[in-house]
C-alpha positions as CSV (number, residue, x, y, z in Angstrom):
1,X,-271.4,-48.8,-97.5
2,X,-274.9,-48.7,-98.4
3,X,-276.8,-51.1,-97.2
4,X,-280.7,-51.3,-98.0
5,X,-280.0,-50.6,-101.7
6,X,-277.3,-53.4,-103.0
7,X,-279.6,-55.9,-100.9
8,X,-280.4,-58.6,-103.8
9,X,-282.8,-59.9,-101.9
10,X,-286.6,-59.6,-103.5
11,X,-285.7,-56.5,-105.4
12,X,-288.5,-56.7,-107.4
13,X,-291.0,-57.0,-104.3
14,X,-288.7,-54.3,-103.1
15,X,-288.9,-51.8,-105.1
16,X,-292.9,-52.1,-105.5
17,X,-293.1,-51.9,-102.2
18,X,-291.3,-48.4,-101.7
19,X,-294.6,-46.7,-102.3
20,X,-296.7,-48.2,-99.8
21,X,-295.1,-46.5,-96.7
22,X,-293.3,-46.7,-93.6
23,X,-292.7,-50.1,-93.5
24,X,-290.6,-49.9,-96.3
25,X,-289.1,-47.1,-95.5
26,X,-287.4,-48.7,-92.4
27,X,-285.2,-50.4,-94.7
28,X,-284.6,-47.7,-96.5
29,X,-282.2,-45.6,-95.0
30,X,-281.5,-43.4,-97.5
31,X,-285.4,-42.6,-98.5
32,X,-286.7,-41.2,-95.1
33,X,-288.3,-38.2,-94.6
34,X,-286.9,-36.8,-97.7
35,X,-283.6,-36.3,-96.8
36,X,-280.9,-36.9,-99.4
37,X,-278.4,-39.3,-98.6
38,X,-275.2,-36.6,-98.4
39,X,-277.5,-35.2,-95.3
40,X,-277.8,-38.2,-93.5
41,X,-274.2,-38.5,-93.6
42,X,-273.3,-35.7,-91.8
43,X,-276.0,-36.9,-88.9
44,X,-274.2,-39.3,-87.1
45,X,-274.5,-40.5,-82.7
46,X,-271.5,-41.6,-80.4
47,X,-271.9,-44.6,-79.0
48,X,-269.9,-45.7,-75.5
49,X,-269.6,-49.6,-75.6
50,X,-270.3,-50.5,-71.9
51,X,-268.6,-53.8,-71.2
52,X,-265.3,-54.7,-73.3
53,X,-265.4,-58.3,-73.7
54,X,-265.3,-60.8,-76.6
55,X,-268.2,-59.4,-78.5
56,X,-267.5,-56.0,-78.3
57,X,-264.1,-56.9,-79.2
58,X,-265.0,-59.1,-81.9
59,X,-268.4,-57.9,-83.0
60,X,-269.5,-54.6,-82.6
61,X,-266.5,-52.5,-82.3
62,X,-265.7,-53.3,-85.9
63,X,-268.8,-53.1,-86.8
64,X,-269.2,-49.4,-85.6
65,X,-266.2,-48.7,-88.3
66,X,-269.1,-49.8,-91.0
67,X,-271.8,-47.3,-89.6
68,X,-273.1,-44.8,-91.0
69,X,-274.9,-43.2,-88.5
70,X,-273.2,-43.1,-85.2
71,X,-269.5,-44.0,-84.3
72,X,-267.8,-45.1,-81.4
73,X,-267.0,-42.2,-79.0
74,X,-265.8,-43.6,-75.5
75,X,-266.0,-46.8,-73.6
76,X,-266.6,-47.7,-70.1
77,X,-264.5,-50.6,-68.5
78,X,-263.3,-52.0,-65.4
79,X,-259.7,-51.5,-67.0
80,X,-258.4,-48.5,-67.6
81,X,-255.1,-49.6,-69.8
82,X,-257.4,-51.2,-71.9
83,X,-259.9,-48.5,-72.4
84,X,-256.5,-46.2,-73.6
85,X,-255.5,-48.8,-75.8
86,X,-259.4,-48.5,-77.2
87,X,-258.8,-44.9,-77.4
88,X,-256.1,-45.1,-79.5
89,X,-257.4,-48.1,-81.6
90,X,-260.6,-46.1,-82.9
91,X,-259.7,-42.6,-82.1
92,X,-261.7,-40.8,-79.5
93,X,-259.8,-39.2,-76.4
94,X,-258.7,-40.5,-73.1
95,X,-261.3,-38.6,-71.6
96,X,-264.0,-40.7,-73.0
97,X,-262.9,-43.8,-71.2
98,X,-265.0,-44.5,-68.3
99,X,-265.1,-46.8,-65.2
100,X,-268.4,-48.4,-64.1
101,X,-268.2,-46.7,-61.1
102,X,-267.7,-42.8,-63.1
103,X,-270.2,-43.8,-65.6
104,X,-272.6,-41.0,-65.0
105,X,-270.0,-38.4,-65.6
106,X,-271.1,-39.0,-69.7
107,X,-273.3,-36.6,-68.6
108,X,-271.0,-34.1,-69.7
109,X,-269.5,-35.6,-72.5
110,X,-272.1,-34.6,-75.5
111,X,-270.0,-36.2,-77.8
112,X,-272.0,-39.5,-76.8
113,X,-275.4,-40.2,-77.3
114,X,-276.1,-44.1,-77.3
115,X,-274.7,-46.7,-73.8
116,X,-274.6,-50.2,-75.2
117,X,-274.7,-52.1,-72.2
118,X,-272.5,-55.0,-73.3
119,X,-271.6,-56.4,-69.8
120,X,-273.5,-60.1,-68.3
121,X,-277.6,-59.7,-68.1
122,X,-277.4,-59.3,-64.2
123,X,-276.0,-55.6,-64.9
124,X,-277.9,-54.9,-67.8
125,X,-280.4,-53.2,-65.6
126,X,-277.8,-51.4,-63.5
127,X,-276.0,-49.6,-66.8
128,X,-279.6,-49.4,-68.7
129,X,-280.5,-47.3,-65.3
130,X,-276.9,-45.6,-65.1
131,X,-277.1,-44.2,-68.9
132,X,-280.6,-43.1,-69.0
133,X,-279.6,-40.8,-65.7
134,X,-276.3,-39.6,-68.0
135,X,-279.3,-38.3,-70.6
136,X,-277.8,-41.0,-73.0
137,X,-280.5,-43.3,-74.9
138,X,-279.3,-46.9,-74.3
139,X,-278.8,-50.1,-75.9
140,X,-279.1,-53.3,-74.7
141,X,-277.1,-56.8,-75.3
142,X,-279.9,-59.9,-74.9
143,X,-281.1,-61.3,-73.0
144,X,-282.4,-58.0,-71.7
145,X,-282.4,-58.5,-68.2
146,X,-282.9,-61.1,-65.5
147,X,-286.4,-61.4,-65.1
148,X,-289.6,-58.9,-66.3
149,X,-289.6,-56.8,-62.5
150,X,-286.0,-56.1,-64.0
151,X,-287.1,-55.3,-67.7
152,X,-290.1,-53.2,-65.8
153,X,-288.0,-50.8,-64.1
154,X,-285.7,-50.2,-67.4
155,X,-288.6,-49.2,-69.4
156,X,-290.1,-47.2,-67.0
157,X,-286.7,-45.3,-66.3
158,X,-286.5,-45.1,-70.5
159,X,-290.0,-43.1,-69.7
160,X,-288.9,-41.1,-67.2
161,X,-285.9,-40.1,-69.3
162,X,-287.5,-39.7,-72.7
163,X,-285.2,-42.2,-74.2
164,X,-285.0,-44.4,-76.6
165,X,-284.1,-48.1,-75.0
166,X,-283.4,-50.6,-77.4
167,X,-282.1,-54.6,-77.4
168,X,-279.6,-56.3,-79.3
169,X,-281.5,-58.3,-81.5
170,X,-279.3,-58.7,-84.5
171,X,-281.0,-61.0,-86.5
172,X,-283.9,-59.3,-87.0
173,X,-282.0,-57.1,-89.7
174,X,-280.4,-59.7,-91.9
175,X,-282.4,-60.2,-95.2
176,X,-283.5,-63.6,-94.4
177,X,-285.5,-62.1,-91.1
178,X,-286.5,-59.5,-93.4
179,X,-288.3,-62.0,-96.1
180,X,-290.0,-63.8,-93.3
181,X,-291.2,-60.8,-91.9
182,X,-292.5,-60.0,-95.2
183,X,-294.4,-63.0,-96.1
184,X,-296.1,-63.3,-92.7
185,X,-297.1,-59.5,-93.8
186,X,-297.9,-60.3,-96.9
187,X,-299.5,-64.2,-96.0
188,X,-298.3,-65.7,-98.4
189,X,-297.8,-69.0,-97.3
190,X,-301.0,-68.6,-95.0
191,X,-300.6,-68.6,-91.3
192,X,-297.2,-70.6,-90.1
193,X,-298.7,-73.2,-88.0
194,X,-295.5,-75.7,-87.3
195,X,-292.9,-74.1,-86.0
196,X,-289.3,-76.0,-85.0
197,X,-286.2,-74.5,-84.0
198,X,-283.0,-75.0,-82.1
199,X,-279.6,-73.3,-81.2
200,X,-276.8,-74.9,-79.1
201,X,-273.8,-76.1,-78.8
202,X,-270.3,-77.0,-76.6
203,X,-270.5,-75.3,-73.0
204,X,-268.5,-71.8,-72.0
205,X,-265.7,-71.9,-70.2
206,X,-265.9,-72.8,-66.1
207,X,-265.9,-70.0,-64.5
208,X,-267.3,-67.5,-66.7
209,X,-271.1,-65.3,-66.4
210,X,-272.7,-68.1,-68.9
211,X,-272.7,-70.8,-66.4
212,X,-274.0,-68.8,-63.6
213,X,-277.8,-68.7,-63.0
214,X,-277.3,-65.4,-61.1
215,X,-275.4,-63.6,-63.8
216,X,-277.7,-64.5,-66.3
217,X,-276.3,-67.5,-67.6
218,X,-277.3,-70.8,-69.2
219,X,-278.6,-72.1,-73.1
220,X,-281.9,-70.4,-72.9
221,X,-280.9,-67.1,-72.0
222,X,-277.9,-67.0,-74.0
223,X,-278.8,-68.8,-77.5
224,X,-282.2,-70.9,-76.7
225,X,-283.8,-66.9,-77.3
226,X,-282.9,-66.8,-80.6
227,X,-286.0,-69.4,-81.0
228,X,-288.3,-67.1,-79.3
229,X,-288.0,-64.1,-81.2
230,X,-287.6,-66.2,-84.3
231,X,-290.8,-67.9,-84.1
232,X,-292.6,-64.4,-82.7
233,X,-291.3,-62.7,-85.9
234,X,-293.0,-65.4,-87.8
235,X,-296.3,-65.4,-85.9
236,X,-296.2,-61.3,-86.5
237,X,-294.7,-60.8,-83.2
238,X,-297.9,-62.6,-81.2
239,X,-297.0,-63.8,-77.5
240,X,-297.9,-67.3,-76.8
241,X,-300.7,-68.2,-75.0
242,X,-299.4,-71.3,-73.0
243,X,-295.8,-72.7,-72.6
244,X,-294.8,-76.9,-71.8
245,X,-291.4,-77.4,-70.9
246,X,-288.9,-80.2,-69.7
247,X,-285.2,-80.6,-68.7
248,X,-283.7,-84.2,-69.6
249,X,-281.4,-85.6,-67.0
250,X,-278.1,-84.0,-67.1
251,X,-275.0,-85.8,-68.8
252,X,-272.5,-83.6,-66.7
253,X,-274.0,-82.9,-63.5
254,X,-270.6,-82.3,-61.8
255,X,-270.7,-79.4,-64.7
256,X,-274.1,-78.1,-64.7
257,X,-273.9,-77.5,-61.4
258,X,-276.3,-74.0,-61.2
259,X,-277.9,-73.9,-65.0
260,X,-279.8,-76.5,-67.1
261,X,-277.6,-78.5,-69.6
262,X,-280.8,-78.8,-72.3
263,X,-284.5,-77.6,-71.9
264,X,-287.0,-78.7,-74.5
265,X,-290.0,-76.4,-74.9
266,X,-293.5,-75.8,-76.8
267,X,-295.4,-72.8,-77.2
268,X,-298.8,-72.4,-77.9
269,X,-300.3,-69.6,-79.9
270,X,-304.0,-68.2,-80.1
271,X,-304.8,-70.0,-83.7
272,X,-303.7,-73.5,-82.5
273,X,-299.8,-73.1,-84.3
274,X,-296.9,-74.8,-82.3
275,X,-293.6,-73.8,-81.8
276,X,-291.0,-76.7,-80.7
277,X,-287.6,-75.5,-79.3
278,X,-284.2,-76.7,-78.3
279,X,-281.3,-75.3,-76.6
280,X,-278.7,-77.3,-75.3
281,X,-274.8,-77.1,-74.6
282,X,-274.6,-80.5,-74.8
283,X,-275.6,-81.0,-78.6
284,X,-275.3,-78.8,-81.4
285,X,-278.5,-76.9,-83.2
286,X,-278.8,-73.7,-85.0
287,X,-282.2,-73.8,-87.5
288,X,-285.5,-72.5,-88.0
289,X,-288.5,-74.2,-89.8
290,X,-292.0,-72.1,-90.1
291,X,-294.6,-74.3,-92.5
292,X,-297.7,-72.7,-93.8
293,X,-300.5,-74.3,-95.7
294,X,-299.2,-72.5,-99.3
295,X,-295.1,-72.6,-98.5
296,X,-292.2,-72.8,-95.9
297,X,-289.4,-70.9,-94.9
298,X,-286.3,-72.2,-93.2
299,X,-282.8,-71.3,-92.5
300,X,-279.6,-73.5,-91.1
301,X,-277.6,-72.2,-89.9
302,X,-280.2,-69.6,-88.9
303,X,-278.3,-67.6,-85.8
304,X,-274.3,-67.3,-86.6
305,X,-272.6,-63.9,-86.9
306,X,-272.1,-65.0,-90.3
307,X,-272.9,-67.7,-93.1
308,X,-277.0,-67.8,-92.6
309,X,-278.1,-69.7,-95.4
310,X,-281.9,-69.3,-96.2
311,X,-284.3,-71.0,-98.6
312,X,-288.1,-71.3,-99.0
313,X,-290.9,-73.7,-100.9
314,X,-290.1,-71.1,-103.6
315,X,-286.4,-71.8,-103.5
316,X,-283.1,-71.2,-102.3
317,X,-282.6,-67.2,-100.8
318,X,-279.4,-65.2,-102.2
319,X,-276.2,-65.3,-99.9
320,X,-275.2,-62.5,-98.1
321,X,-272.3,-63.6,-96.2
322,X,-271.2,-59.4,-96.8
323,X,-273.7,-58.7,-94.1
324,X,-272.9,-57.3,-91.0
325,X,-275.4,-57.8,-88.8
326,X,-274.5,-55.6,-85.7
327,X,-273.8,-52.5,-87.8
328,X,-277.0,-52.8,-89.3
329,X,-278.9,-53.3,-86.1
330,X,-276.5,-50.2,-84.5
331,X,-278.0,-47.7,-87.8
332,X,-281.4,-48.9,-87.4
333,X,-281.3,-47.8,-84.3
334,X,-279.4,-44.4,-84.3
335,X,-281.5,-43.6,-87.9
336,X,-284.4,-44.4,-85.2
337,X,-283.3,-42.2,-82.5
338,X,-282.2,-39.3,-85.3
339,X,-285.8,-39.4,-86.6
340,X,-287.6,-39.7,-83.3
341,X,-289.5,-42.8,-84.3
342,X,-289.6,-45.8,-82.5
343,X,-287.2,-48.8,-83.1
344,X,-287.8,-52.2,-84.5
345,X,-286.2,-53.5,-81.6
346,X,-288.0,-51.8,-78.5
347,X,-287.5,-52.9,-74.6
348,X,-290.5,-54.1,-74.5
349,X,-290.0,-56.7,-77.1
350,X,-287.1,-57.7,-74.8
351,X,-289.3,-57.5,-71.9
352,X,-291.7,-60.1,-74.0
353,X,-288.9,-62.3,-74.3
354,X,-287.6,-62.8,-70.9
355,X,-291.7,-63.0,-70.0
356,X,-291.3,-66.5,-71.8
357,X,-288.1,-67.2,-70.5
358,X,-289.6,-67.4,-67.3
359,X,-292.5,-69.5,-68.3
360,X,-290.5,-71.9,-70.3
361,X,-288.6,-72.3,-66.8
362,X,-291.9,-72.8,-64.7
363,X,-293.0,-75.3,-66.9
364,X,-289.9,-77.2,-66.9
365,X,-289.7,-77.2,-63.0
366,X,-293.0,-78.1,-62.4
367,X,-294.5,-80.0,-65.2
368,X,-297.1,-78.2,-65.9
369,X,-298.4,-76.4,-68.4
370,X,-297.9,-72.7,-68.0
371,X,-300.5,-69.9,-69.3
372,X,-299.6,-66.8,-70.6
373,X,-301.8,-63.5,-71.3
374,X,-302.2,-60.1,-72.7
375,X,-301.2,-59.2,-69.3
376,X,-298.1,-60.7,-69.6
377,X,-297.0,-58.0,-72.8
């Protein structure tokens, strides 16, 4: 499957753009370094899912049968039957199927290079610390962690290790995230000064990690951070300088017993631009708005696995319901690691993240305008 070069998106631009550098090149896979595309395809990583729930089940372990550069090589899971049955449903041995508690022992299993710590945000930090001490690079789900002491002591282990450590941020490698990315590069709308978005929808299940505040759980965490990174990737990845914030009343109290039902939030950046943000399980939102003084861009639905649709003022974006977002998100970052170049999707863009999480919070608990600074980053 090759991805960057059947992409209908702006193939004009595209191709003119090829010569200007690394930029392009990162969608590019097969164009880097000068490799032809029959080497790269011998270069592949293992990757051990950490955490076998629904979206490793649903999401990325089909997805690693689309790679192209790294596979799936061994698992680590609190059930061992099910880690066999993993074994035999993608092919690696037995003896690649780990518990939480043996983890470390990937140590001596060179067939794996990549953890993706796939397990609630309250043990991202634990596995994120648990593969780096294997030797493995690691790869974390979002949110990245609890809170930025948590994030702080990931990246600094990722240091210590000299590994990569890397978040899930799917969207940022779909072609509509792409073109936005490449007009704010470009300006060609001017600077995006309104921004709106919103992601939400019915509640999780009683009982499970998402409606626990100490697992990591509730709308903000789980779907409201699509907003964030959104709107940074349309303000060229700039952190706010000032957050307002406010939880409505509850409509199920007896439910939302530990986690906020909706939050409503603003963020202020340097030039004066705005962007307003929902997340609620209580009412259904998935969209993203970013107006310049020369254009627009939008998408809705903006966040799904599947079915993004995309326009701008210059009209509608191509489909590309054939997109599978996690497999391209695993190859950018295995091509990253392979090439020892940074990835697009670094910790401490997750660390920025969880930064405004926490502000967005403060705000909404106190009232009060919360500031942020370069010291926050």
């Amino acid at each position: 499957m090759r991805f960057a070069e059947t992409d209908p998106l702006n193939r004009r631009d595209f191709l003119r753009r090829v010569s200007v550098g690394a930029t392009a090149l990162t969608c590019l896979p097969h164009a880097l370094a000068g490799k032809t595309p029959a080497a790269f395809e011998s270069r592949k990583l293992g990757v051990a899912l950490c955490g076998l729930g629904r979206y490793s089940t649903g999401q990325l372990g089909p997805a690693l049968r689309e790679t192209r550069f790294c596979d799936l090589r061994g698992v680590v899971t609190g059930d061992p039957e099910k880690g066999r049955r993993w074994a035999r449903e993608y092919g690696f041995p037995e003896s690649s199927v780990y518990s939480y508690e043996t983890m470390e022992k990937m140590a001596d299993n060179d067939a794996i290079d990549i953890l993706y710590s796939v397990t609630p945000p309250s043990l991202h930090k634990r596995d994120t610390l648990r593969g780096f001490s294997a030797g493995k690079h690691v790869i974390s789900e979002k949110p990245m962690a609890l809170n930025v002491a948590e994030c702080d002591a990931m990246i600094a282990a990722a240091r210590q290790a000299g590994k990569q450590l890397a978040i899930g941020y799917r969207t940022h490698f779909h072609p509509y995230y792409r073109h936005l990315k490449q007009l704010v590069t470009e300006d060609r709308y001017g600077s995006f000064r309104h921004l709106t978005g919103g992601f939400g929808g019915s509640s999780p299940q009683l009982g499970t990690w998402r409606m626990k505040r100490s697992m990591g759980g509730g709308p903000l965490m789980d779907v409201g951070i699509y907003v964030l990174y959104a709107a940074a990737m349309a303000k060229h990845e700039a952190l706010p300088v000032a957050v307002t914030a406010e939880e409505p009343p509850k409509t199920r109290p007896e439910i939302f017993t530990e986690i906020e039902e909706t939050i409503h939030f603003q963020l202020e950046y340097a030039d004066g631009s705005t962007c307003k943000g929902e997340t609620s399980w209580a009412q259904s939102a998935n969209y993203f708005r970013a107006e310049g003084a020369d254009g627009w861009f939008e998408t809705n639905p903006a966040y799904s696995y599947g079915g993004l649709r995309g326009r701008t003022s210059d009209g509608e974006l191509p489909e590309r319901d054939d997109f599978n977002q996690q497999a391209h998100q695993m190859d950018h970052i295995a091509k990253a690691i392979l090439d020892e170049r940074p990835s697009m999707v670094p910790g401490t863009m997750g660390r920025r993240d969880i930064r405004i999480i926490e502000a967005i919070f403060e705000a909404a608990r106190t009232g009060s305008r919360v500031e942020l600074s370069a010291a926050d980053t």
